[in-house]
C-alpha positions in Angstrom: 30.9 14.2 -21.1 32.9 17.4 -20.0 34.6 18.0 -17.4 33.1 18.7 -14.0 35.3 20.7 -11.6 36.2 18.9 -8.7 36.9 19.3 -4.9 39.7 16.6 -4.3 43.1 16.8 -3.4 46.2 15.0 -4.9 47.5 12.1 -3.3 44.7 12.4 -0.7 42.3 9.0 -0.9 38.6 10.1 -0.2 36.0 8.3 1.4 32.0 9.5 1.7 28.8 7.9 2.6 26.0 9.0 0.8 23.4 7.1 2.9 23.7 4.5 5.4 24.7 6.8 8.5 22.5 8.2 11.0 19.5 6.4 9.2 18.5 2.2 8.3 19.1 1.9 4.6 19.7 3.4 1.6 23.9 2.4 1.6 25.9 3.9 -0.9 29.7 4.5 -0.1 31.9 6.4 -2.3 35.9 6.0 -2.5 38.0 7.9 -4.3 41.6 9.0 -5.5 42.6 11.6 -7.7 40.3 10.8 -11.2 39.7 7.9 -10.2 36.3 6.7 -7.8 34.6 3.7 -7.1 30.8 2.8 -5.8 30.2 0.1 -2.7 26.3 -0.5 -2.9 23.6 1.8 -3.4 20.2 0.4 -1.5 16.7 2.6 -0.7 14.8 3.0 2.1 11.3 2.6 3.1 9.8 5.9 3.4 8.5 7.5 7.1 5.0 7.8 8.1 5.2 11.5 7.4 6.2 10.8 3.8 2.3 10.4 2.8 2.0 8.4 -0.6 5.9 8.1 -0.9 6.7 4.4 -2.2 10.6 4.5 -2.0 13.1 6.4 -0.3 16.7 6.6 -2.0 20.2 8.2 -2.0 20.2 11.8 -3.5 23.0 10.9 -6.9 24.1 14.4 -7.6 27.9 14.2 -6.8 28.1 10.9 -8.9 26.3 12.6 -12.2 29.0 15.1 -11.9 31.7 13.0 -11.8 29.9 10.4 -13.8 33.5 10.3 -16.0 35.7 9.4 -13.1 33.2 6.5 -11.8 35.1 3.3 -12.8 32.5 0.6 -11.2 30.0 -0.3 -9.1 30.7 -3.2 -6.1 27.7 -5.2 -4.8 28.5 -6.4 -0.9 25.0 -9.0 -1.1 21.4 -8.3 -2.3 19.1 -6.9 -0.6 16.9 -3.9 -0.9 18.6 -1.8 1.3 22.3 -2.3 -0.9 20.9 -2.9 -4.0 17.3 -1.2 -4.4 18.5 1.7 -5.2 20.6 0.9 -8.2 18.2 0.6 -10.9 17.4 3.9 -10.8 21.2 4.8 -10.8 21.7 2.9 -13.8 19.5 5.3 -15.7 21.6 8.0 -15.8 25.1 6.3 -15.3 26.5 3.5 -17.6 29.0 2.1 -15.6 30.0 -1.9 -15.1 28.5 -3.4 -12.0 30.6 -6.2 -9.9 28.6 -8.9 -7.7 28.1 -12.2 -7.1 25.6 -14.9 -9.3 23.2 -14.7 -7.0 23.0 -10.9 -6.6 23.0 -10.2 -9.9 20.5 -12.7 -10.4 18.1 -10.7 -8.1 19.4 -7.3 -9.8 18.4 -8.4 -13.0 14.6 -9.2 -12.0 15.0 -5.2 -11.0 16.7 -4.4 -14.3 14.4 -6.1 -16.2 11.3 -4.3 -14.4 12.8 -0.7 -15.5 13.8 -1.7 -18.8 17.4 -1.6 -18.5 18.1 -5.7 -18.4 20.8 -5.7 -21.1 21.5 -2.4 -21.4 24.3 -2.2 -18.7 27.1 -4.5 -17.8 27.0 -6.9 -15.4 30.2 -8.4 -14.2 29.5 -11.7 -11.9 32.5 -12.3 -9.3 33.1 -14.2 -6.8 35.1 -14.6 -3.5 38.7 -14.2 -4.1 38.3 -12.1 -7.6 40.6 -9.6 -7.4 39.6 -6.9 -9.8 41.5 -3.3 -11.2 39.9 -0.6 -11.0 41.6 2.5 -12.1 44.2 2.9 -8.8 41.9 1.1 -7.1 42.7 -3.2 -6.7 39.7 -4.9 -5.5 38.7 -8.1 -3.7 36.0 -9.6 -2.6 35.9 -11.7 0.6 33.6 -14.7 1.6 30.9 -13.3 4.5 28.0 -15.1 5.8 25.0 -13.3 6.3 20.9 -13.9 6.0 21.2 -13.6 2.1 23.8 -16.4 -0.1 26.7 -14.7 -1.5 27.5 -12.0 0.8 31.3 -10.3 0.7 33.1 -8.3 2.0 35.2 -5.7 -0.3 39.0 -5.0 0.5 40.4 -2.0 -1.7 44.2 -1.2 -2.2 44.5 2.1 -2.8 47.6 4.2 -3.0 47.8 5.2 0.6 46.1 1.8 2.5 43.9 -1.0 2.5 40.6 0.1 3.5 38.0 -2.6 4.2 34.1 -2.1 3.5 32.4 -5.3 5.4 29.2 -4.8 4.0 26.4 -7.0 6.4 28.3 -9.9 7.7 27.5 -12.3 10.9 30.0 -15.7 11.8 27.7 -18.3 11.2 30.4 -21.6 12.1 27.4 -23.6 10.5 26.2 -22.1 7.4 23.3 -23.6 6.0 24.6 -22.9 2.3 28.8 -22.1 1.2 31.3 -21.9 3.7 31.9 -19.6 7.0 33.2 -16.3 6.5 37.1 -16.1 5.3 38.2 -15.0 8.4 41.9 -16.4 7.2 41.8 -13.5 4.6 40.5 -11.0 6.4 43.0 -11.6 9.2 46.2 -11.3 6.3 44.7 -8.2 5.5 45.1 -7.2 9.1 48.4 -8.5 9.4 49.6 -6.1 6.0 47.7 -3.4 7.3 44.5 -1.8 7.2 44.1 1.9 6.6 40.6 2.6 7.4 37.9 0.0 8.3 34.3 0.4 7.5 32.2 -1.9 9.6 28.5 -2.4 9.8 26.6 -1.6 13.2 23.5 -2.9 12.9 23.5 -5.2 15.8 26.0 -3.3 18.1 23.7 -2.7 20.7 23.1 -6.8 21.1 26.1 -8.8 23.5 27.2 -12.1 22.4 27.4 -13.9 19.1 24.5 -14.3 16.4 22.9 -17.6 16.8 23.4 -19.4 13.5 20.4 -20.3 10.7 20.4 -24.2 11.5 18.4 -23.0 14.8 15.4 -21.8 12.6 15.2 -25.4 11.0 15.4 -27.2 14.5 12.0 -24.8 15.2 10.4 -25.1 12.0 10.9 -28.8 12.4 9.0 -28.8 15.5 6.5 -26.7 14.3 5.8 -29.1 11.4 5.8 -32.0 13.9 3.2 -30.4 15.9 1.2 -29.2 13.6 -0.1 -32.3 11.5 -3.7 -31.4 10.9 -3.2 -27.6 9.8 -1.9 -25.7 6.6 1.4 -23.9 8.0 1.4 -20.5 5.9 5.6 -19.1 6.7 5.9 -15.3 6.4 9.7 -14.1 5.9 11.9 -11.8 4.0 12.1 -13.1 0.2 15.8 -12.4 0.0 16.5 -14.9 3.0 17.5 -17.8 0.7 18.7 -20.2 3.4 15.5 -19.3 5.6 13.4 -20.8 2.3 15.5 -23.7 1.9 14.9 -24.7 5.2 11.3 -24.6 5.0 11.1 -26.6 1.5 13.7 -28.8 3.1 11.2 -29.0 6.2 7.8 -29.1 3.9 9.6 -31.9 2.4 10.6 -34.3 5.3 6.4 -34.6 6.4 5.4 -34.7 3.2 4.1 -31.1 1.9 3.9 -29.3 -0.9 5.6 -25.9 -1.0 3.6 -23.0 -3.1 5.1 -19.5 -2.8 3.7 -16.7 -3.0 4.2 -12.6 -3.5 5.7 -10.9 -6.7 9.6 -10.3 -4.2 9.1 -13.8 -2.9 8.5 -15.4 -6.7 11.6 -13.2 -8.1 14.2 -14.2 -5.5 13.0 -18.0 -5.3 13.5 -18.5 -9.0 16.1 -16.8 -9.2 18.1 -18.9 -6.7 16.6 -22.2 -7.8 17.8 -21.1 -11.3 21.4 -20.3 -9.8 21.6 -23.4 -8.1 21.3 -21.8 -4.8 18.6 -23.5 -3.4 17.9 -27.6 -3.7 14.4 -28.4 -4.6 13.3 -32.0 -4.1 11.2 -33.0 -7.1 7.5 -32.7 -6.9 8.1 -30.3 -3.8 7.3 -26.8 -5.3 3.8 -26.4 -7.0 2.3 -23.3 -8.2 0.1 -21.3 -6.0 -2.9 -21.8 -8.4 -2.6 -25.5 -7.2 -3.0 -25.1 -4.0 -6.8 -26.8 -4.1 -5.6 -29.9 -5.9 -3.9 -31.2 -2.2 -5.8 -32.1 1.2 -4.8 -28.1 3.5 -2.7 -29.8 6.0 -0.1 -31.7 3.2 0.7 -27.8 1.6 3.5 -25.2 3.2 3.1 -21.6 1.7 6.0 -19.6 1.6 5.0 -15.9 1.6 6.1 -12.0 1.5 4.4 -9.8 4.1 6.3 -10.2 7.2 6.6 -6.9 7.9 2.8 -6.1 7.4 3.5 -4.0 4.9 0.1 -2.9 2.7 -0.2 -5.0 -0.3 1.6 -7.7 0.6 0.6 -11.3 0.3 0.2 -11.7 3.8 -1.4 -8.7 4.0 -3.9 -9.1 1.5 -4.5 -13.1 2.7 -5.4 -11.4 6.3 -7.8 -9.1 4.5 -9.3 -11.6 2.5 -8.1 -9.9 -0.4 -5.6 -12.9 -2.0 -7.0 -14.6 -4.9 -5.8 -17.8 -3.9 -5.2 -17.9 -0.3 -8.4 -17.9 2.3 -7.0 -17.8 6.0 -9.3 -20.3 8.5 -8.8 -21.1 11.7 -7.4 -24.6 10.5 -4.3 -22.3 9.0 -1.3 -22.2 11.2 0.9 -18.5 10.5 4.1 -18.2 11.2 5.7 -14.7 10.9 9.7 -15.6 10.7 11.3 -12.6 10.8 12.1 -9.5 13.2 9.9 -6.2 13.0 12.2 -3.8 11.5 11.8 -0.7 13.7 9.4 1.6 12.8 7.1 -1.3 11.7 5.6 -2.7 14.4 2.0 -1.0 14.2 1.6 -3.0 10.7 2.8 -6.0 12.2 0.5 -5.8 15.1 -2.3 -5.0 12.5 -2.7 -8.5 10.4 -1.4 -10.0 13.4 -5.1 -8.7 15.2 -7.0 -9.4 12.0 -5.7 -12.8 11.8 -6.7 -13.5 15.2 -10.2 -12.1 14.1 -10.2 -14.8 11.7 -9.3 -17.6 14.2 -6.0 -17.9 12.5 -3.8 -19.5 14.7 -0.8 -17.2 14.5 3.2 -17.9 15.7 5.1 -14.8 16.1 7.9 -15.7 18.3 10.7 -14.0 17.2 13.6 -15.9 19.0 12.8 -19.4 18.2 11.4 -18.9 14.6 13.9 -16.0 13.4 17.9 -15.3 13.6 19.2 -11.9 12.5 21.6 -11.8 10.0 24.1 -9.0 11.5 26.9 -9.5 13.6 26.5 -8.9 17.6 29.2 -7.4 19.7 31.7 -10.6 19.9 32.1 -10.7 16.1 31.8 -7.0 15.9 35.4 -7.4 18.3 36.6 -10.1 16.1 36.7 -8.1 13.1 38.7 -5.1 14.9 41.0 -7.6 16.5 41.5 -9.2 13.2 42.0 -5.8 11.2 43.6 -3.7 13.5 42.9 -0.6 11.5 44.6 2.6 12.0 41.6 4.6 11.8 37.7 3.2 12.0 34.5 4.8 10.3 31.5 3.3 11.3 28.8 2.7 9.3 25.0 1.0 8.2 22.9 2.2 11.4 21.6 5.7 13.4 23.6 7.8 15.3 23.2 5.7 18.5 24.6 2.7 16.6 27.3 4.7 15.6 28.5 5.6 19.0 28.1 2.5 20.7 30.4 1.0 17.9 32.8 3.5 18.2 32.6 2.7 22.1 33.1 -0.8 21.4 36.2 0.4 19.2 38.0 2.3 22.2 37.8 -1.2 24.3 39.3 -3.2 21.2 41.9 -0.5 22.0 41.9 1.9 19.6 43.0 5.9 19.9 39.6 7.9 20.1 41.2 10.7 17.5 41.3 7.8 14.9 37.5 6.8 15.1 35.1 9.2 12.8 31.6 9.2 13.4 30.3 11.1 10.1 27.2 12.0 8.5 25.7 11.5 4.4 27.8 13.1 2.2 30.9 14.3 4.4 34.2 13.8 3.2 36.4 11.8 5.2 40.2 12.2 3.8 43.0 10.0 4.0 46.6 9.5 4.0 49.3 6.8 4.6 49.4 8.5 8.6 46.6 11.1 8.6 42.8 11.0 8.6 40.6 13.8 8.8 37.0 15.2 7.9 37.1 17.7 5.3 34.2 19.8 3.8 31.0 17.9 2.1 29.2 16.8 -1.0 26.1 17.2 -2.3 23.7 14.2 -0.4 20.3 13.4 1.3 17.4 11.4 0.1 14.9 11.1 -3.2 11.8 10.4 -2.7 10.5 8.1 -5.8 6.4 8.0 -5.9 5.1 6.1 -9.2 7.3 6.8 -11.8 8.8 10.4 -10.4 12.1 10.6 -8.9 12.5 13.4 -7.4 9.2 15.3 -8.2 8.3 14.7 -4.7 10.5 17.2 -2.4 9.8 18.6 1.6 7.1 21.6 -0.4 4.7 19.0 -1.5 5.3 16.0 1.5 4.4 19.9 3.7 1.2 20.1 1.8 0.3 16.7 1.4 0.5 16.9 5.3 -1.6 19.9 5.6 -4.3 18.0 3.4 -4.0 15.6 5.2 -4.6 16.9 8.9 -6.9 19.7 8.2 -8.3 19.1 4.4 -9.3 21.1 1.9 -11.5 24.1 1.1 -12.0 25.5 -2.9 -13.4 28.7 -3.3 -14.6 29.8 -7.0 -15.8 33.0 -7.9 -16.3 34.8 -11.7 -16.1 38.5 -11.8 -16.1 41.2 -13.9 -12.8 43.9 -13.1 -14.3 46.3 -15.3 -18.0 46.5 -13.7 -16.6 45.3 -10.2 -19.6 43.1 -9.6 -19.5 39.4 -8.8 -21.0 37.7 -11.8 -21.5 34.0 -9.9 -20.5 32.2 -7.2 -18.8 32.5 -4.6 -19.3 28.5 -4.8 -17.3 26.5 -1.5 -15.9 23.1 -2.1 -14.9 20.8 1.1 -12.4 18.2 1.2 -11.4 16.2 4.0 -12.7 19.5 6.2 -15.8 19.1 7.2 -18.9 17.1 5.9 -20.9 20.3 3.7 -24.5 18.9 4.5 -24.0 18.9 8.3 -22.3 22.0 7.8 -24.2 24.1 5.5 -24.6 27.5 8.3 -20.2 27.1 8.2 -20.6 26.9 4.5 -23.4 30.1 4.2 -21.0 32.4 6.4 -17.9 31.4 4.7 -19.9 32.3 1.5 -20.5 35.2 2.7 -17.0 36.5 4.1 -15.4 35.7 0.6 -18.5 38.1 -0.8 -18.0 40.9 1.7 -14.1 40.5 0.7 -14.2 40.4 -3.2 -16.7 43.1 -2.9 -14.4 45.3 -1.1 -11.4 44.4 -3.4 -13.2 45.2 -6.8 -14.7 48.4 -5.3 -11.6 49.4 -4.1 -9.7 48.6 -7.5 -7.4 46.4 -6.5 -8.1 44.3 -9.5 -4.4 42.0 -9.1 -5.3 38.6 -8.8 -2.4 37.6 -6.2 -3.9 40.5 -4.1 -7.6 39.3 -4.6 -6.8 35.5 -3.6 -4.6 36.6 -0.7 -7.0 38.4 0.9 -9.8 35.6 0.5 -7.1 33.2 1.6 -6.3 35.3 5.1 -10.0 36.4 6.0 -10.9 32.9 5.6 -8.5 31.4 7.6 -8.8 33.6 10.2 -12.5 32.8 10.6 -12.2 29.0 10.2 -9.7 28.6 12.9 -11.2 30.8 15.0 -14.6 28.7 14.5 -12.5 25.3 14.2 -9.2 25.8 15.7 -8.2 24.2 12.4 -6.4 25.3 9.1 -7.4 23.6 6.1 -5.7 24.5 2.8 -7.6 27.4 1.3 -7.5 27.5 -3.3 -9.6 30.8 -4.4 -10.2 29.8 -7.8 -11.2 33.8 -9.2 -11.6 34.1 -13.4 -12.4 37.5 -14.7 -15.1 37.7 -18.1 
């Protein structure tokens, strides 16, 4: 590959976020130093409600296929979707070694395999305490806990300083799988030095510690010891491996069966049962097809949905649209998770079917659901561990940015050293200076089916035009030489108004686009842009001025 040109200065170590600031999502940090630059994640986001028929939402990649030559690897911090979604689609235009733990590459290649590139790239599995080289750039990867198994931290020598990436993290003391978080490590770190740290914020806004996973099992326990007589259907995220155990382990102790259910929820399961990351009594796990073989109140089924998104499991079990699963009101649903924000509405909406049903549904968050990002206490312990020199927070919106940088000036540190930044700005670094400087190409893809990119703010704007004020097709034949209309004008409505309670509308609007086509050809003005424009504004001024509504107006004119 040539050459590209690029905008970096010698014996300057630059850092940039290409997503994960002022947004939930899509993290991708970038680190680099002279020809040499290294990759920390690269997640998706769930698209907006204004993003109409949008599946996924993920980091624009333009700055790394241009320097695609000086990339010398990509580090994994855990996976989930938000860190590793997006990477996949990375992959297909970069072949560059990726660095993780078993189980997140187990999950990444269950992507990898789903877009055809299982094999095709190299897949490095670490684990905490591998140092690796990369170019300049030493690399090690510390123990974290967090609501996913084999979650690190990254700490990268670089020329100038130790900068430390802490990916997701929370101090659980009790882990339900591995060991606590290396906090010996991460304090010699802070004892050499640390240049720059680059904290997560998630959970910022929330005092006090985390409450650890072994609280869920204490509830789920309960709820299994109450709940004898009923089928207990458990709704949580699919990459919350410990949450999973603990309802197998749960299932097991009053004798149920475990099915699981959902295409995320099947992928992650085997994968960790495969890696040894889950224990699975014997007999415990059957397949959903099974489910009718057992009396309902001795089976447990583990399922995706918890977010209400459409097409879920759950989702398609509350609209009795799951080919195995039939809610009744002698099914007991639990919804173990959090509603991320900007979800709530879907949540809310299988919750009310299910009550339709007679479901008996258990949504309470803080007995049946701990989040797996760290809360102010152990958001202090990591600054008074590190003492860093200069702080960029990351991994929330803008208000979680300043309330951590807050939280940063009463750990004590100098305001001029703490850089709130946005996607794609440069943030530049020496051994005693730090400073923002210029920006790199960034923002979002929007991937809909199989097109990346295809999608962009011109079509999302007329997709919502269609959608809030429809459609109207107008198509005429004419002859330019005679200037006569030869047929039509025929009026198509979409999503506008309903034609057969309409049909005086329709017969005006018919008639406008005559008066107007007539005037054109007699005139001779005979250019087709000119023609459709001037059907396009006569309509639209009639319509709205009859409607007070816009729809999107296609003359279809052909000439014989």
């Amino acid at each position: 590959m040539a050459r590209k040109q690029n905008n970096h200065s010698a014996s300057k170590v630059k850092v940039m976020m290409l997503g994960g600031l002022n947004e939930i999502g899509k993290n991708l940090a970038v680190i680099e130093y002279e020809e040499d630059m290294i990759i920390i994640d690269c997640g998706l986001a769930f698209p907006d409600e204004d993003m109409l028929g949008v599946d996924l939402v993920i980091p624009d990649y333009t700055y790394l296929e241009k320097n695609a030559d000086r990339i010398r690897g990509i580090l994994l911090t855990h996976g989930h979707e938000d860190h590793i979604g997006g990477l996949p689609y990375l992959l297909k235009t970069l072949d560059v070694p990726v660095y993780g733990t078993r189980l997140t590459l187990g999950i990444l290649e269950n992507k990898l395999a789903e877009h055809r590139l299982l094999g095709e790239r190299e897949l490095v599995t670490v684990e905490a305490g591998t140092m690796l080289r990369l170019g300049v750039f030493k690399c090690e990867f510390i123990r974290a806990n967090h609501s996913i198994a084999d979650a690190c931290m990254i700490a990268i020598r670089t020329p100038e300083g130790t900068i430390l990436h802490t990916g997701d993290f929370k101090l659980d003391v009790s882990p339900i799988g591995g060991e606590m978080m290396d906090l010996t490590r991460i304090g010699e770190y802070g004892r050499e030095g640390i240049l720059l740290l680059m904290c997560e914020s998630t959970n910022v806004d929330h005092p006090g510690f985390t409450p650890s996973e072994r609280k869920v099992g204490f509830s789920l326990d309960h709820i299994f010891m109450t709940n004898t007589d009923k089928r207990i259907i458990i709704a949580t995220f699919s990459s919350n491996v410990h949450r999973v155990q603990q309802i197998i382990n749960s299932s097991a102790k009053f004798g149920r069966k475990v099915a699981v259910t959902g295409r995320s929820m099947l992928n992650v399961v085997g994968a960790a049962v495969r890696l040894g990351y889950m224990d699975v009594p014997q007999g415990v796990l059957i397949d959903i097809a099974d489910i009718g073989r057992y009396p309902q109140e001795q089976i447990t089924i583990v399922t995706t949905g918890s977010q209400g998104e459409p097409m879920s499991a759950l989702y398609r079990m509350a609209f009795a649209d799951h080919s195995q699963v039939e809610l009744t009101p002698k099914d007991l649903v639990v919804l173990s998770s959090h509603a991320i924000p900007g979800n709530e509405k879907l949540v809310g909406k299988i919750i009310n079917e299910m009550y339709k049903k007679g479901v008996n549904v258990y949504h309470d968050e803080a007995v049946v659901h701990v989040s797996g990002h760290a809360c102010q206490e152990e958001l202090k312990l990591i600054h008074a561990l590190t003492k860093p020199k200069f702080f960029m927070p990351i991994h929330g919106e803008y208000h979680h940015l300043m309330q951590h940088k807050e939280l940063a000036e009463y750990m004590g540190m100098d305001p001029a050293n703490i850089f709130i930044c946005d996607i794609g700005q440069v943030l530049e670094l020496d051994r005693d200076s730090c400073k923002k400087n210029g920006t790199v190409p960034s923002g979002r893809m929007l991937v809909d089916g199989y097109g990346v990119g295809d999608v962009g703010n011109i079509v999302l704007r007329d997709r919502r035009h269609l959608a809030q004020d429809g459609l109207i097709v107008v198509v005429a034949t004419v002859d330019t030489d005679e200037a006569t209309i030869i047929s039509g004008p025929d009026i198509i409505s979409r999503g506008f108004v309903y034609v057969r309670e309409s049909e005086e509308l329709m017969d005006e609007v018919r008639e406008i686009v005559r008066k107007v086509l007539n005037d054109t050809l007699t005139s001779g003005a005979t250019e087709w842009n000119q023609m459709k424009t001037s059907v396009k504004d006569a309509l639209s001024k009639y319509l709205y001025n009859k409607t007070k509504r816009k729809p999107m107006i296609l003359p279809v004119i052909m000439n014989v």
